[in-house]
PLY file of the C-alpha trace (Angstrom):
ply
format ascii 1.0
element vertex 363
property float x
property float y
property float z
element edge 362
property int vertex1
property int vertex2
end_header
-0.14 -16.32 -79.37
0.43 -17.84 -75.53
-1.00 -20.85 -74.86
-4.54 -19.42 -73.11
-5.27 -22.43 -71.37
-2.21 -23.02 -69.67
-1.84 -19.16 -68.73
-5.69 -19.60 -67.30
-4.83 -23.09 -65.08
-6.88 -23.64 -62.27
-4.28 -25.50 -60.49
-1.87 -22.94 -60.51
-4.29 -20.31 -59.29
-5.43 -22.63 -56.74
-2.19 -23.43 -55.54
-1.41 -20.27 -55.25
-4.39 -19.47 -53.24
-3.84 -21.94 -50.94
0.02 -21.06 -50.42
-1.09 -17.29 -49.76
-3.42 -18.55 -47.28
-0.93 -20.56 -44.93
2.26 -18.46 -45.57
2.65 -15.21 -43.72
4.22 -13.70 -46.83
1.83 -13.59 -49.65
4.94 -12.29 -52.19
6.05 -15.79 -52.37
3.09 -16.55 -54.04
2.50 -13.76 -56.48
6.28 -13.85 -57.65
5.28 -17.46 -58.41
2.28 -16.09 -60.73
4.59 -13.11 -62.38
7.32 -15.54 -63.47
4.53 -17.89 -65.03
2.89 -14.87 -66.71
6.44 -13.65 -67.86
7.51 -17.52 -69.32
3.96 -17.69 -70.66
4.23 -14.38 -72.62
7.40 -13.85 -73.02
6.96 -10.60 -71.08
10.02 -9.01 -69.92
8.80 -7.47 -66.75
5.94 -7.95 -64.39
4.69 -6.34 -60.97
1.52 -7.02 -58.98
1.19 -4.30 -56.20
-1.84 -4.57 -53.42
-3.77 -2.12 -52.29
-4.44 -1.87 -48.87
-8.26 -0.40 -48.89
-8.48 0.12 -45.70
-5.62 2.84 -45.11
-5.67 3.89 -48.39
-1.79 3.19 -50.05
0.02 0.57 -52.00
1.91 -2.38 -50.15
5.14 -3.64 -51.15
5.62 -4.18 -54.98
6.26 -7.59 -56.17
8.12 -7.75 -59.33
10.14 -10.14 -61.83
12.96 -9.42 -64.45
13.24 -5.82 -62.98
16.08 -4.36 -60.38
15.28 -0.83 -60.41
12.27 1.49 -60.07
10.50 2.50 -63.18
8.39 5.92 -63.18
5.96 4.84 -65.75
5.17 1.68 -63.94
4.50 3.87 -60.69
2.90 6.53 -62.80
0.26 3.53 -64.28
-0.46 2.13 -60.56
-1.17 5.72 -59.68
-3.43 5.85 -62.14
-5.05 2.28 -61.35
-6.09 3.16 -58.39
-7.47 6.23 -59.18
-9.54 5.45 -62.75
-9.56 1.77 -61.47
-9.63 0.70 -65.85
-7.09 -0.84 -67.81
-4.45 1.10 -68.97
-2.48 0.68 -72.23
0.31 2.97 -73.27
1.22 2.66 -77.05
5.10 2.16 -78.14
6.32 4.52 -79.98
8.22 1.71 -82.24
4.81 -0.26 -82.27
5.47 -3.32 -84.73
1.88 -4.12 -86.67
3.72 -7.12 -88.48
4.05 -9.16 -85.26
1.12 -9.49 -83.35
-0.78 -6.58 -84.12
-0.02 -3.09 -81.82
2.29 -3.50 -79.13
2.50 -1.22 -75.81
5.38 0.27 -73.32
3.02 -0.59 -70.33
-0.21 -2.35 -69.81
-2.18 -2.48 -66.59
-5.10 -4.28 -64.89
-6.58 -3.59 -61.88
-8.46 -5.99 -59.59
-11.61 -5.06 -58.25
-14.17 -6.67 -55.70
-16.91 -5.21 -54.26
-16.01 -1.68 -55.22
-12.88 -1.97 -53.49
-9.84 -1.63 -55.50
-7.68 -4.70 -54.28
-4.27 -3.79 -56.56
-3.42 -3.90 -59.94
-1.26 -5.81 -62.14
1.54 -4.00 -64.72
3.38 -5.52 -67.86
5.99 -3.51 -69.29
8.38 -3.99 -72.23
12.27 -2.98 -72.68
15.05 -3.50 -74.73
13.52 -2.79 -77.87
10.37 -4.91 -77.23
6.66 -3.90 -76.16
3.58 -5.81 -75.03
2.03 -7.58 -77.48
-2.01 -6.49 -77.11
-2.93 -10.09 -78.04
-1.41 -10.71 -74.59
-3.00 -7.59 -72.77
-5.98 -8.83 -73.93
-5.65 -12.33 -72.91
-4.71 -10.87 -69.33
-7.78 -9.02 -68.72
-9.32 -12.44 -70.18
-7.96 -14.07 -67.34
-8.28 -11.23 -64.40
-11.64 -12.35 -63.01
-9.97 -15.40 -62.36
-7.19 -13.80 -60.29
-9.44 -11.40 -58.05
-9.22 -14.49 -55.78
-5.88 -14.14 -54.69
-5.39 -10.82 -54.92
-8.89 -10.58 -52.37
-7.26 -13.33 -49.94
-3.99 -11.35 -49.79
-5.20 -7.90 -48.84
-7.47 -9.32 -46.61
-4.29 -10.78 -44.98
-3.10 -7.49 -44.55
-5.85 -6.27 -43.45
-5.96 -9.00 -40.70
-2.29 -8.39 -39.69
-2.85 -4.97 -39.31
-5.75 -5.45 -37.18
-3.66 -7.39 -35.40
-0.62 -5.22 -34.83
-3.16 -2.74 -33.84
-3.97 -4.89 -31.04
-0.29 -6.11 -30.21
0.16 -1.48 -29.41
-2.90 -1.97 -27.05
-2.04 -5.16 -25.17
1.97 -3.02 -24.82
0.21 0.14 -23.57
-1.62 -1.93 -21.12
1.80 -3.63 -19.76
2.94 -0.09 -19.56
0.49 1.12 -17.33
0.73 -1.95 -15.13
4.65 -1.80 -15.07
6.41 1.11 -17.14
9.86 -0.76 -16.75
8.39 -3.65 -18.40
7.51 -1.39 -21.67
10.67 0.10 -21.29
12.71 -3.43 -21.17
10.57 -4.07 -24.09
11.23 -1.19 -26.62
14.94 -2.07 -25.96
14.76 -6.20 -26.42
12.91 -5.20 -29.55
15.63 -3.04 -30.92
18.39 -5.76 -30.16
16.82 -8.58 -31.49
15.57 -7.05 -34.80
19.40 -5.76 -35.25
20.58 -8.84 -34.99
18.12 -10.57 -37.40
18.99 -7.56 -39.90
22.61 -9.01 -39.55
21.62 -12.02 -39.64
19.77 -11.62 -42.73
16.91 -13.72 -42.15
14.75 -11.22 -44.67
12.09 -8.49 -44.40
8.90 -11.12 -43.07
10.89 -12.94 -40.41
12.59 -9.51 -38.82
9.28 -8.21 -38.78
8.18 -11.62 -36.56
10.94 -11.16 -34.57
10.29 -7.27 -34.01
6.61 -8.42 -32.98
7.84 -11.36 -30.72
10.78 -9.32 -29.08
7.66 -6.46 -28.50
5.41 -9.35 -26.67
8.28 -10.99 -24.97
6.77 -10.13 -21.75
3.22 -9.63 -22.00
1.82 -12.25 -20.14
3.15 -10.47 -16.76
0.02 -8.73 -17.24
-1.19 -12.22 -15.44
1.21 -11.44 -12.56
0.17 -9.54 -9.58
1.12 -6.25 -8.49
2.38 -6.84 -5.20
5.22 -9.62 -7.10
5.85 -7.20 -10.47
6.85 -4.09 -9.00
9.02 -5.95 -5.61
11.57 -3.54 -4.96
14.00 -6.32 -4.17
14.04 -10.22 -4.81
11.52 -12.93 -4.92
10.76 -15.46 -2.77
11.28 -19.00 -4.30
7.05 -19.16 -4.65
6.99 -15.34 -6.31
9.89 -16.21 -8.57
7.73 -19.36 -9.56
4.57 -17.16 -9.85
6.63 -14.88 -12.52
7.73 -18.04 -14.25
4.40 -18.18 -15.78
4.37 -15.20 -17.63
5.59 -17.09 -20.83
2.82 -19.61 -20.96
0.34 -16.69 -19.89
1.41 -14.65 -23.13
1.12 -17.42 -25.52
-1.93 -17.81 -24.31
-2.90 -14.32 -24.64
-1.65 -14.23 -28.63
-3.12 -17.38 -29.56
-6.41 -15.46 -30.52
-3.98 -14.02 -33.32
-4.40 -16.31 -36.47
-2.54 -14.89 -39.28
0.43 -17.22 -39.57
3.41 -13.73 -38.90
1.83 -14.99 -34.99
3.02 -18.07 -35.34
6.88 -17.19 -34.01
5.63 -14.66 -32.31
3.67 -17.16 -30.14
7.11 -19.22 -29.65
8.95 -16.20 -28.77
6.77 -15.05 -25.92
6.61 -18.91 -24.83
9.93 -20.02 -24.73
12.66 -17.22 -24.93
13.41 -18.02 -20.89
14.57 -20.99 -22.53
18.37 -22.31 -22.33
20.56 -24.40 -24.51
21.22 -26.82 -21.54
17.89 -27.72 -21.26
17.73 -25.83 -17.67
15.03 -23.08 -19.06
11.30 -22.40 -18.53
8.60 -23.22 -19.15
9.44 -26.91 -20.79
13.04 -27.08 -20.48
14.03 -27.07 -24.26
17.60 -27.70 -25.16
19.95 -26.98 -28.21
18.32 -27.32 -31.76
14.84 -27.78 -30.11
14.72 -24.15 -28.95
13.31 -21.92 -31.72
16.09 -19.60 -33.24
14.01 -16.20 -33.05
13.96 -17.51 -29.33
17.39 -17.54 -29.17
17.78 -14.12 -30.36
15.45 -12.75 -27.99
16.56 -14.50 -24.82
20.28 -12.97 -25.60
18.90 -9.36 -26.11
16.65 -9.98 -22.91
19.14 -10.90 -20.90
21.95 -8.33 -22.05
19.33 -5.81 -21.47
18.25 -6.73 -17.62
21.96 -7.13 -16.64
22.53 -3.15 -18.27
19.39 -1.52 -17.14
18.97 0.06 -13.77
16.51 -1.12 -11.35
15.13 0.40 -8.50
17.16 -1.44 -6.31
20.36 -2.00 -8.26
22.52 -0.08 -10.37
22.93 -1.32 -14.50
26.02 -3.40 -15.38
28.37 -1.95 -17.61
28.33 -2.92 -21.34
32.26 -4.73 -21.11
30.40 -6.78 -17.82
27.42 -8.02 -19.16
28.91 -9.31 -22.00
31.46 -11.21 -20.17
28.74 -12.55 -18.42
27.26 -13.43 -21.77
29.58 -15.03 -22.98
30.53 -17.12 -19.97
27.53 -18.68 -20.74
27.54 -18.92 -24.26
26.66 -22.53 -25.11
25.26 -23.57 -21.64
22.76 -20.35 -21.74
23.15 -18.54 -24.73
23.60 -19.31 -28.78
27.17 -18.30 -28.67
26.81 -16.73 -32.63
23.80 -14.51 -31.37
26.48 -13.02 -28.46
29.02 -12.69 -30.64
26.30 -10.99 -33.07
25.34 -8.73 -30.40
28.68 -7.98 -29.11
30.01 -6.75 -32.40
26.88 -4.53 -32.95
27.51 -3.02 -29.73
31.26 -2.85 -28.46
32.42 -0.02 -31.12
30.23 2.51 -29.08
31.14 1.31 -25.52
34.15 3.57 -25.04
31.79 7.00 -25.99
28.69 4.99 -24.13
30.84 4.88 -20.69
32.65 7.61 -20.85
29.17 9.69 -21.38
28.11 7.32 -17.78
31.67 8.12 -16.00
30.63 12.00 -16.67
26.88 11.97 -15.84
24.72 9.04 -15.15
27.33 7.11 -13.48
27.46 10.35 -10.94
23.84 10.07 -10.21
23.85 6.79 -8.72
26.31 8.00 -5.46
0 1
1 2
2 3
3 4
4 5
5 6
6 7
7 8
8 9
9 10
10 11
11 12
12 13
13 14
14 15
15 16
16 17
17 18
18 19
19 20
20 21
21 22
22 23
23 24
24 25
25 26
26 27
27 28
28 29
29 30
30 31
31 32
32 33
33 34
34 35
35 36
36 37
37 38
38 39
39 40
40 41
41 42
42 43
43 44
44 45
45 46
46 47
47 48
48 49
49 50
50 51
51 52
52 53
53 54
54 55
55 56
56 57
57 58
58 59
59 60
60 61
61 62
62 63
63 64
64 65
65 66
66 67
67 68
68 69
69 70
70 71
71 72
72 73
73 74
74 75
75 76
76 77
77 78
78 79
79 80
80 81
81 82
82 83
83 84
84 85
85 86
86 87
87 88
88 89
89 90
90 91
91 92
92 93
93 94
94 95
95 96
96 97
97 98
98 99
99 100
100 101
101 102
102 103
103 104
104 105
105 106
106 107
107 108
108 109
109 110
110 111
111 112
112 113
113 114
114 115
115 116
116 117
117 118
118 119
119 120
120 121
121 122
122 123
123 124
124 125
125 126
126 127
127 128
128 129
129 130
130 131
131 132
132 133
133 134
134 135
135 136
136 137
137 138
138 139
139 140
140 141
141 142
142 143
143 144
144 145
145 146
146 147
147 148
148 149
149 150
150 151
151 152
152 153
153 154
154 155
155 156
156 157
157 158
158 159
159 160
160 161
161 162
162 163
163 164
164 165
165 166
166 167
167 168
168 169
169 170
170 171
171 172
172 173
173 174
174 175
175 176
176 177
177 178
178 179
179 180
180 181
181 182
182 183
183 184
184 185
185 186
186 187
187 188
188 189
189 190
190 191
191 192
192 193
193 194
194 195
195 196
196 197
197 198
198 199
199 200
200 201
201 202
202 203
203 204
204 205
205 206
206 207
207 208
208 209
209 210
210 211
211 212
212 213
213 214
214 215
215 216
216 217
217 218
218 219
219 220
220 221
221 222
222 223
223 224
224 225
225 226
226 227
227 228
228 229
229 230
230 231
231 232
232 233
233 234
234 235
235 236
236 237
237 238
238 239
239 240
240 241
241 242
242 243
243 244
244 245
245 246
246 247
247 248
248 249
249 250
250 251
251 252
252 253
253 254
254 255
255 256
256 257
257 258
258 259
259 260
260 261
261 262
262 263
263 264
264 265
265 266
266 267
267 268
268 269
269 270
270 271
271 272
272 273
273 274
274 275
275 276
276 277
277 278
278 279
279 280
280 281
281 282
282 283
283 284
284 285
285 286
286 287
287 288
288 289
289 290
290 291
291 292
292 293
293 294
294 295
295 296
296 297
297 298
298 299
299 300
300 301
301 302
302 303
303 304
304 305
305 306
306 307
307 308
308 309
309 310
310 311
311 312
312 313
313 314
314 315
315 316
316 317
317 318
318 319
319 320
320 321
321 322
322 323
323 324
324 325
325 326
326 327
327 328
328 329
329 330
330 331
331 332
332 333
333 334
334 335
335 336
336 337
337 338
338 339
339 340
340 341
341 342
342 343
343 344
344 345
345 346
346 347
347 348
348 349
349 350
350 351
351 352
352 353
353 354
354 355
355 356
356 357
357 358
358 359
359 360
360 361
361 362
């Protein structure tokens, strides 16, 4: 039989607990508390899933040992959630001479309150089942885990409160300025593109996506009169728009769950350059955050190619010679060269479609 104790530590659970409450991605965490289950048990494969409670569905599944879906495991989290027992499916080649039965798949779910927080799955392959010594030492051990899996939903929960929020605060940009929401929507879908080739993983794109969203949102703080100027600023109006980064931060700093945190640097400095010449604190090189970097590339690119009332947009080849002119000075010259790869193989069908239609418009 495991060794119960160990399985049962308190300072694993509690260091657990404490790393799913200061790091925006819980999974780290759980797959920490899967492998130790697996070692402990000799399990072959282990998944915790959450349930979010408040919308009703599973979140991502966290797994070890396993690199494809299984049906049965999905089938038994299904059925977790709705009967909210244990559930232990007998083997077929059940070995009484071991440890007593064995099963294909055991699960556990993890309840507080009446609210079904997720549910935790063992199953067995290559010829070997789930002991039920070690089911039984799992649901020994389950009131112990409710902890973490309560902190982690309620994480969730919290982001997606927060998220919630982030679609107001953008709605309300739009109605002050709809070119701002529309700037937006297009930063956002540069900058997460060139995270996703990047691969900087699932949590941070989603930071970035939230960041590149928010870029702008403290021009809520800037007048009318200077926001929608059909033409240029005067040196005090360009210096009253300046503050729009420090204006956001301060509008997201309300936002506690730790995804903000490079959300809140993205809004703050991603008017920042790599020569130090940026706003608000004049950051240089290394000392700018790199999410920062990404967005202040796909900002720029898309000001110089979007039309403004009072000026025409600059064609794809142009702004990215004007890119990378100031790769290194301005811009991270890998995030251009990112950007310009993701973008150049459609510029011929992008300008011909402008030569034939838009581009006609603008006479």
């Amino acid at each position: 039989m495991a060794n119960t104790q160990a399985l049962n530590s308190r300072e694993l659970i509690d260091l657990i607990a404490e790393r799913i409450s200061r790091n925006s991605d819980w999974r780290d965490g759980f797959s920490e508390l899967l492998n130790h289950i697996s070692s402990r048990l000799a399990t072959p494969t282990c998944f915790i899933r959450l349930y979010h409670y408040i919308s009703n569905h599973y979140l991502d599944l966290v797994s070890t040992h396993s690199d494809e879906n299984n049906l049965v495991v999905d089938a038994v989290f299904r059925q977790l959630a709705e009967d909210r027992t244990p559930v232990a499916l007998p083997a077929e080649y059940a070995d009484y001479l071991v440890d007593g039965p064995q099963y294909s798949v055991v699960g556990i779910p993890f309840i507080k309150n009446d609210e079904y927080l997720g549910g935790l799955v063992l199953a067995g392959n290559n010829g070997a089942g789930v002991r039920a010594s070690h089911f039984h030492e799992l649901l020994a051990i389950s009131p112990y885990l409710i902890p973490l899996f309560e902190s982690a939903v309620l994480q969730e929960i919290l982001l997606s409160n927060y998220l919630e929020a982030v679609e107001t605060l953008a709605v309300a940009l739009e109605a002050k300025d709809f070119y701002t929401r529309g700037h937006s929507n297009m930063v956002t879908a540069y900058a997460v593109a060139i995270a996703r080739k990047m691969n900087l993983g699932p949590r941070m794109i989603q930071a970035v996506e939230v960041g590149a969203m928010m870029h702008d949102i403290g021009k809520i703080g800037v007048p009318d009169e200077i926001l929608k100027k059909p033409g240029g600023l005067t040196r005090e109006e360009f210096e009253i728009v300046m503050r729009h980064p420090v204006i956001g931060e301060e509008i997201l700093k309300p936002m506690k769950h730790p995804l903000f945190d490079i959300p809140r640097q993205i809004v703050r400095w991603h008017h920042e350059r790599l020569d130090g010449k940026g706003y608000p604190d004049g950051l240089q090189g290394d000392e700018i955050p790199f999410p920062a970097r990404i967005t202040f590339v796909a900002d720029a690119y898309d000001a110089m190619t979007s039309e403004r009332p009072y000026r025409a947009g600059m064609p794809m080849e142009l702004a990215f010679a004007e890119l990378r002119k100031n790769a290194g000075t301005q811009f991270e010259p890998e995030i251009v060269e990112i950007l310009y790869n993701l973008m150049m193989p459609t510029a011929g069908e992008i300008s011909a479609a402008g030569a034939s239609g838009k581009g006609e418009k603008k006479k």
